[in-house]
Each structure stands twice: as C-alpha cells, then as structure tokens.
C-alpha distance (Angstrom), angle and dihedral (degrees) to the residues before:
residue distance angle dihedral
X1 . . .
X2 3.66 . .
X3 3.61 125.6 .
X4 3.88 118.5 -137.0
X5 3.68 123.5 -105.7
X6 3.68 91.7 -100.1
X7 3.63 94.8 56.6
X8 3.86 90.2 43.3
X9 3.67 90.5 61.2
X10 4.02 95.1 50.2
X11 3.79 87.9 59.1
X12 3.78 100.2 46.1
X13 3.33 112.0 -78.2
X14 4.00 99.5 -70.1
X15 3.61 127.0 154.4
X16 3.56 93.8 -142.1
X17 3.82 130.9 31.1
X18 3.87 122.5 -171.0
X19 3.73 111.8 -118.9
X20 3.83 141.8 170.7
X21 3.44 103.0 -133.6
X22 4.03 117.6 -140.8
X23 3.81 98.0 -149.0
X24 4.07 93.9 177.0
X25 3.84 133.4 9.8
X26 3.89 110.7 176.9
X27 3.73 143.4 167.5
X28 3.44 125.8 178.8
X29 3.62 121.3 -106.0
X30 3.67 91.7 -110.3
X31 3.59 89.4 51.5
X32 3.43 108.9 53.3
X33 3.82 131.7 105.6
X34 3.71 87.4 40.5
X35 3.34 105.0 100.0
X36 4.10 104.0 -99.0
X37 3.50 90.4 107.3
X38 3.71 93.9 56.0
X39 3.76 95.4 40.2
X40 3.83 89.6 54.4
X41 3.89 102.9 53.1
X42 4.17 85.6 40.7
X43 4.03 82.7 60.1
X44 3.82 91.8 47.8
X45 3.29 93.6 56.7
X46 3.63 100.9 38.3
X47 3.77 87.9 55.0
X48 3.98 89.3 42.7
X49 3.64 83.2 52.7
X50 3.75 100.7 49.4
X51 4.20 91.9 44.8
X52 4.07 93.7 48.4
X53 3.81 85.3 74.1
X54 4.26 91.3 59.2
X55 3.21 100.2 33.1
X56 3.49 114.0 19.4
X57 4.07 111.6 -107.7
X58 3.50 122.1 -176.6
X59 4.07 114.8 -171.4
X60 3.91 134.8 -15.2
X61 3.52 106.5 -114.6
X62 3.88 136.9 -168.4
X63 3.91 144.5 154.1
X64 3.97 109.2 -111.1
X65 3.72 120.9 -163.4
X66 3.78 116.2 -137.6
X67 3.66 101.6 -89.3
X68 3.88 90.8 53.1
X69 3.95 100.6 47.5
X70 3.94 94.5 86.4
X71 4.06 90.4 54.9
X72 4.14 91.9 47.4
X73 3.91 85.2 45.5
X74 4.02 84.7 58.8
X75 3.34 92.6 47.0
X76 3.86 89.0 56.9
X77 3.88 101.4 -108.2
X78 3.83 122.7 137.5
X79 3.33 128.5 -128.7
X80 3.67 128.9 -133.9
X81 4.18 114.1 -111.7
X82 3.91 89.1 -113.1
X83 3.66 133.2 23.9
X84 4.15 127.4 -116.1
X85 3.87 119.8 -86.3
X86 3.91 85.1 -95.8
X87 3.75 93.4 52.8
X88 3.77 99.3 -113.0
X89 3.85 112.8 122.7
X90 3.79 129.3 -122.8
X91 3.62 107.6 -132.4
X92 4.06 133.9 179.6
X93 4.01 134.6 -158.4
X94 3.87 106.7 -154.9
X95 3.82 97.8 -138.4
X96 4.05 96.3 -169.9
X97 4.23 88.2 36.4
C-alpha cells in the first residue's frame, strides 16, 4: 500500500514507508463498548512497536470506514485528507512520531 502525499511528507519525505497493515479489526455487535476493541489495536501496536526495531517498521496502517474514524483518531492515527473510491479511509499511526 501506498501512503498519500500528505502522509509521505510527515515521515520525511520517503517514497515508501514500512508498515504492518491492519486489514480487519472486528467485534461483534454484542461485544462492543467493552473494551476488546481497544485492547486489540493497543496489541497491534505494541507488537508493531516491538518488530520496528528488527525489521524496521514505520506506522500501523489501516482503511477505517466512517463510523470507525473517531475511535482510530483516539488511538492517535491520522487520517488521509480524502477517503478511497469505496469510502473507507486510509489511516496511519506514526510508531517512532
């Protein structure tokens, strides 16, 4: 995945930034509210943060839909200016920032 321009400039200008990729983070309707959510993304990041020291990772990064953008903003991820085609929106967590 590519990062957009914007994103590119925050890290220093590269054209490629090393990322682990979050490709779905769900909790069943039931579920949610509870914490699971939370305590999953925390994980990712912890582990993202642990393997950028072997292997060089640069951000977390995912595609939030609409409804999820204000609980990825929490978590300290930055949103693109404009959203994908499909309306989802790319989204990166800095993990040396």
């Amino acid at each position: 995945m590519q990062a957009p321009t914007e994103v590119i400039a925050k890290l220093g200008g590269r054209e490629r930034v090393s990322t682990l990729h979050v490709e779905v983070l769900s909790v069943q309707v039931s579920a949610q509210r509870r914490g699971y959510g939370s305590a999953l993304l925390e994980y990712a990041v912890q582990q993202a943060r642990f393997f950028s020291q072997n292997i060089g990772l640069r951000t977390v990064s995912l595609e939030a839909t609409g409804e999820s953008l204000a609980f990825y903003q929490a978590f300290g991820f930055t949103a693109a200016q404009r959203p994908w085609p499909d309306g989802s929106w790319p989204m990166w967590f800095d993990l040396h920032g």
